[in-house]
N, C-alpha and C positions, 0 to 999 in steps of 0.2 A: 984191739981196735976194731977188728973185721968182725969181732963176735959183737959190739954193740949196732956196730953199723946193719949186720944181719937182721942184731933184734927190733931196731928202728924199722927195719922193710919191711920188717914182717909185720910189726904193728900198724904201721901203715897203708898193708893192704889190707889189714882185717877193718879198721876204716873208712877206705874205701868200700870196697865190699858190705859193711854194713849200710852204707847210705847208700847203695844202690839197692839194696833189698830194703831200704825204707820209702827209698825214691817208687821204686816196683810198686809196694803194698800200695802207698797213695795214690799212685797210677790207677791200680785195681778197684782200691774202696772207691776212687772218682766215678770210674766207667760202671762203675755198679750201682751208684746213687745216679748216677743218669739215665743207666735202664731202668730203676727202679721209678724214678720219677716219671721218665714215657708210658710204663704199664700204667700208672695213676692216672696219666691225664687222653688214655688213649680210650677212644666210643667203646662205651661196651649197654648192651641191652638184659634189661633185668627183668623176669615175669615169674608168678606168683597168685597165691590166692589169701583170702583172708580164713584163717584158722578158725576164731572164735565164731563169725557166723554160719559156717560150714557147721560146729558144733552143737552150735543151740538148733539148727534149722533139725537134726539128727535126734536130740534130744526132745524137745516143746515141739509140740502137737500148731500152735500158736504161730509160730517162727518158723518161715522157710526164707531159703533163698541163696545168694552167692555171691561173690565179688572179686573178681578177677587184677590183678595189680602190676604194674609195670613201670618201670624207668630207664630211661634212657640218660647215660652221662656224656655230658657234650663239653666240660672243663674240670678243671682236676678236684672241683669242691663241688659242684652244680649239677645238677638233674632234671632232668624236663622228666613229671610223673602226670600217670594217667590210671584212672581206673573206671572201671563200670560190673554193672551186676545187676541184679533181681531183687524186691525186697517186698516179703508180705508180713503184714502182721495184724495179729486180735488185739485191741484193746478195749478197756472197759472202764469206763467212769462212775461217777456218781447213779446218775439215773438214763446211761445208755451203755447201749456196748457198738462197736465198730471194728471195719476192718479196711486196710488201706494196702493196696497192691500197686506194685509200676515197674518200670526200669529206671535208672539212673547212670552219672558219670560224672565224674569230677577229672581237672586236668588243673597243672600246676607248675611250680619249680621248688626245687627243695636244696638247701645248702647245708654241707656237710661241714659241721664246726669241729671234728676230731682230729684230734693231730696222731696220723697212725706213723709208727716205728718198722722202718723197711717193707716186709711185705704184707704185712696187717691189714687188711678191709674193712675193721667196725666203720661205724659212723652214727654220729647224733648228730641229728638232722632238723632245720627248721626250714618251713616250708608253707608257701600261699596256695589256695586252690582253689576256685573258680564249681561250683556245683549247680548241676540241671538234672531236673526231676519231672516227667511224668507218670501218675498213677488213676488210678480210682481208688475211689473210696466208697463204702455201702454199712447207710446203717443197718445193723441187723436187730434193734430193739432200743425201744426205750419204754420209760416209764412216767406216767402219767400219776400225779402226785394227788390225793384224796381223801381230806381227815376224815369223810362222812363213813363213806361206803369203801375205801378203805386205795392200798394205790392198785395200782394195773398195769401190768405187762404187755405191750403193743409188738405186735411183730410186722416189722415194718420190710428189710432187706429191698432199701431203696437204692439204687444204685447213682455216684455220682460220676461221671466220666470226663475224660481231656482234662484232669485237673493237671496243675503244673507247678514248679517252684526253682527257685532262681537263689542262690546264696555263695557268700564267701566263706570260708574259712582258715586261721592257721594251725599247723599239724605241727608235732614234735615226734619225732619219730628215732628210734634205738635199734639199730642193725647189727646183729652179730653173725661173723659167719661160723657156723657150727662146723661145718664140716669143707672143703673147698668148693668155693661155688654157692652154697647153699647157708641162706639167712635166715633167721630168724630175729622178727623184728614186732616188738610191742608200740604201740603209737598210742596220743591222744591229740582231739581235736577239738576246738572249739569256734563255735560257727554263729553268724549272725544271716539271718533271710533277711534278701532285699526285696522278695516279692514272690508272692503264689494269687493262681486262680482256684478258690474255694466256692463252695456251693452258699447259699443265701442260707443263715441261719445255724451255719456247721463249720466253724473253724479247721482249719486241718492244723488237728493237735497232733497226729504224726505224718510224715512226709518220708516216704519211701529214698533212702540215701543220704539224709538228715538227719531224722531219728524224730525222737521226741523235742516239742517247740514248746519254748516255754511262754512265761505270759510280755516277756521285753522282745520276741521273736528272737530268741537265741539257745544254742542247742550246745550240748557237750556229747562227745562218745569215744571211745578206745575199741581197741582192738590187738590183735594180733595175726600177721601174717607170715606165711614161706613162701618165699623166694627163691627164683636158682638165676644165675647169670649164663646168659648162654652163649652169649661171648665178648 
């Protein structure tokens, strides 16, 4: 009798004992999904540059410039983003050539739609922005069209200056963190102008921070940037 009655306590403290080391572990997994959830929803500031124009401005002769990037997370899904930079570029149409120089900056908010697994940081991101642009613009030639005597190259390098521009766009944006801390992130954007001051006679077919404008005033452009959080 005493030897089943022993086997019975013993079983029922290994019982015991199990559900307190299960009670424990949920204890544990809890207080860990609730630091883990405070790091997510706690301010943290992100800066960065944009990779591809860095690139081409090194490469093309054509293409200088830079753009600087940053977010700030103020909720566990949401980012108030900001950027600004420099942007020149050649281009060349039918019967002219031009070139369009400014500063620029766009500011926004961006919501991260990924559902990350414990300590994970990706995020795809959709996101509004708000963009301002001043540049100049100078044509540097065009051509004067002549079935007699034949055409002609004008070298003009008229300068237009205080030009400006005003536009919205939405971003889609893919952040990975490569290494701790540090993103890499491809984006595209697509933008509609609500308004520019151009010269009489000369469309601003590019806009410094925009890109190329097409004939509905609406632009498209990608990119890629790196990022580091700095805290």
């Amino acid at each position: 009798m005493s030897k089943y009655f022993t086997s019975f306590l013993l079983f029922s403290s290994i019982l015991v004992f199990s559900q307190e080391i299960k009670t424990d572990n949920e204890s544990i997994k809890k207080e860990a999904i609730q630091i883990i959830e405070k790091v997510k929803t706690k301010p943290s500031l992100r800066m960065g540059f944009d990779l591809l124009k860095t690139t081409l401005s090194y490469f093309d002769s054509t293409i200088k410039g830079y753009e600087i990037v940053a977010d700030y997370k103020i909720s566990k899904k949401r980012y108030i983003t900001a950027e600004f930079g420099y942007d020149y570029k050649e281009e060349s149409e039918d019967y002219f050539n031009y070139k369009s120089e400014g500063n620029f900056f766009r500011v926004g908010i961006n919501t991260n739609n990924f559902k990350n697994q414990f300590y994970m940081k990706n995020e795809i991101g959709i996101g509004v922005k708000y963009g301002y642009s001043k540049f100049d613009k100078t044509l540097i030639d065009y051509t004067v069209r002549d079935n007699i005597y034949g055409d002609k190259t004008v070298n003009s390098n008229t300068k237009y200056s205080n030009l400006n521009a005003h536009w919205l766009e939405v971003v889609m944006t893919i952040k990975v963190e490569l290494f701790k801390n540090l993103y890499f992130s491809p984006n595209i954007s697509i933008k509609k102008l609500i308004s520019s001051k151009e010269p009489d006679n000369f469309s601003n077919l590019y806009i410094p921070g925009f890109g190329k404008v097409s004939l509905n005033k609406a632009g498209f452009s990608f990119g890629y940037t790196i990022s580091y959080t700095l805290f």
